[in-house]
C-alpha positions as CSV (number, residue, x, y, z in Angstrom):
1,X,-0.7,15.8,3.6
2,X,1.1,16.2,6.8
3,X,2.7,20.2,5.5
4,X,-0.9,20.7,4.1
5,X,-3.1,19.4,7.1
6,X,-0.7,18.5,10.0
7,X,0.5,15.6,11.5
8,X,-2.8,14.3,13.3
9,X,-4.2,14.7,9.6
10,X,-1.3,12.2,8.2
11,X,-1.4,9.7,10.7
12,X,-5.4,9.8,10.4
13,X,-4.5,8.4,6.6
14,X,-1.7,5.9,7.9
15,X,-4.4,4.3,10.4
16,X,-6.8,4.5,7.6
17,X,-4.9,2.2,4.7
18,X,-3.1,0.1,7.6
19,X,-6.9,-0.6,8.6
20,X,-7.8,-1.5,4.9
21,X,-4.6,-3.8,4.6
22,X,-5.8,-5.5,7.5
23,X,-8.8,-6.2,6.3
24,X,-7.6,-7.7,3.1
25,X,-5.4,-10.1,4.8
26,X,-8.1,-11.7,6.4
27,X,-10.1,-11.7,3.0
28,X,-6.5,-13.1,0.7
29,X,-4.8,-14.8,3.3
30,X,-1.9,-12.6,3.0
31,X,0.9,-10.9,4.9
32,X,0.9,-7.2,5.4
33,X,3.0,-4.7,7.2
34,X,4.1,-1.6,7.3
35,X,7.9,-0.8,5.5
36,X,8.5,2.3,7.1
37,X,7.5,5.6,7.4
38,X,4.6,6.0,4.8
39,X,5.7,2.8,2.6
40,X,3.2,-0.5,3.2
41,X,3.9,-3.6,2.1
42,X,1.7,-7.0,1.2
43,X,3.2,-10.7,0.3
44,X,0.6,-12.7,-1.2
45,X,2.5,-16.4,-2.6
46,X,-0.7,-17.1,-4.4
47,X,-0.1,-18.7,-8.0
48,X,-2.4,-17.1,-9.7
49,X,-1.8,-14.4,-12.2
50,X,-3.8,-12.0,-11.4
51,X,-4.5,-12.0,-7.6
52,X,-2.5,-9.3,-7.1
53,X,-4.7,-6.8,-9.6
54,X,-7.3,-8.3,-7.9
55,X,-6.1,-7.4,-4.0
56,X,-5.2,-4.1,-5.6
57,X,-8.4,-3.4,-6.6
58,X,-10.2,-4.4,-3.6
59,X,-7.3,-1.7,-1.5
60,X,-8.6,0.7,-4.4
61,X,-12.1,0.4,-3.1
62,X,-11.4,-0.3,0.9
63,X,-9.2,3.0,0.6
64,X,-11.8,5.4,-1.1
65,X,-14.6,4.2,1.3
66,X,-12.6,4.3,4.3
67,X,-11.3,7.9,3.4
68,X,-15.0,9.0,2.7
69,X,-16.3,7.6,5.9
70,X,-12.9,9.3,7.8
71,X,-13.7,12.6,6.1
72,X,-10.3,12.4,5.2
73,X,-9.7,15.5,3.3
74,X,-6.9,14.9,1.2
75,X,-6.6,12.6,-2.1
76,X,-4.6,9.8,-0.8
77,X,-2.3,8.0,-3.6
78,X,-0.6,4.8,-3.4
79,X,1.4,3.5,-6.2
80,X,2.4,-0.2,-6.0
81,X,4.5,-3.1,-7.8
82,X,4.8,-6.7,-8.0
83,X,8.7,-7.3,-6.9
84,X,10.2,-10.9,-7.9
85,X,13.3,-12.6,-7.2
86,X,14.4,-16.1,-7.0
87,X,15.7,-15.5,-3.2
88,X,14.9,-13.1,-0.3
89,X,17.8,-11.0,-1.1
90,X,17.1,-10.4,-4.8
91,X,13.6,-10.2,-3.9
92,X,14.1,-7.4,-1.3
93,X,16.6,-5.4,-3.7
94,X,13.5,-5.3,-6.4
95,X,11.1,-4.2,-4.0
96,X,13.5,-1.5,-2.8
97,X,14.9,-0.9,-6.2
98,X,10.8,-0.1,-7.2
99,X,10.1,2.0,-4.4
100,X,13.3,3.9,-5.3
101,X,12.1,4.1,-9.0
102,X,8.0,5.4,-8.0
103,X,9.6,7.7,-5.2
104,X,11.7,9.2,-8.2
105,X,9.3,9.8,-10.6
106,X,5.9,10.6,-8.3
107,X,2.5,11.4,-10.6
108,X,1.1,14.8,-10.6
């Protein structure tokens, strides 16, 4: 986005999802923040199974209105995991181990 449309353009669509993952933690109850760069990041210690399809779905939605009301040009993509790990460490080498995987093998 940012070689296509500029920088202004990219950090339009960084407001617009950190805006959306704001909004869902008030609506979970869950933890969001940004990684770095243009990587996001939610933790959600719900028990139920599928809560996090769920959250994703709702991002899904917040996302494609927010970009539609933002005029935002662009087709913005987000592809996202469910890490584990019995301990922060292993948990944070999984989450970093997955972005390293979706970073390697983007979709078209």
């Amino acid at each position: 986005m940012n070689d296509k449309y500029g920088h202004a353009e990219g950090d339009n669509a960084l407001i617009s999802i950190a805006e959306c993952m704001i909004q869902l933690a008030g609506e979970y109850n869950i933890f969001v923040a940004r990684y770095g760069g243009d990587e996001f990041m939610m933790l959600d210690y719900g028990t139920e199974l599928l809560e996090p399809v769920r959250v994703m779905e709702r991002l899904h939605f917040l996302i494609a209105k927010k970009c539609e009301e933002k005029k935002i040009r662009e087709q913005v993509l987000y592809p996202w995991g469910i890490p584990w790990g019995e301990d922060l460490v292993s948990f944070y080498h999984n989450l970093h181990y997955g972005l390293f995987l979706i970073k390697a093998c983007p979709v078209a």
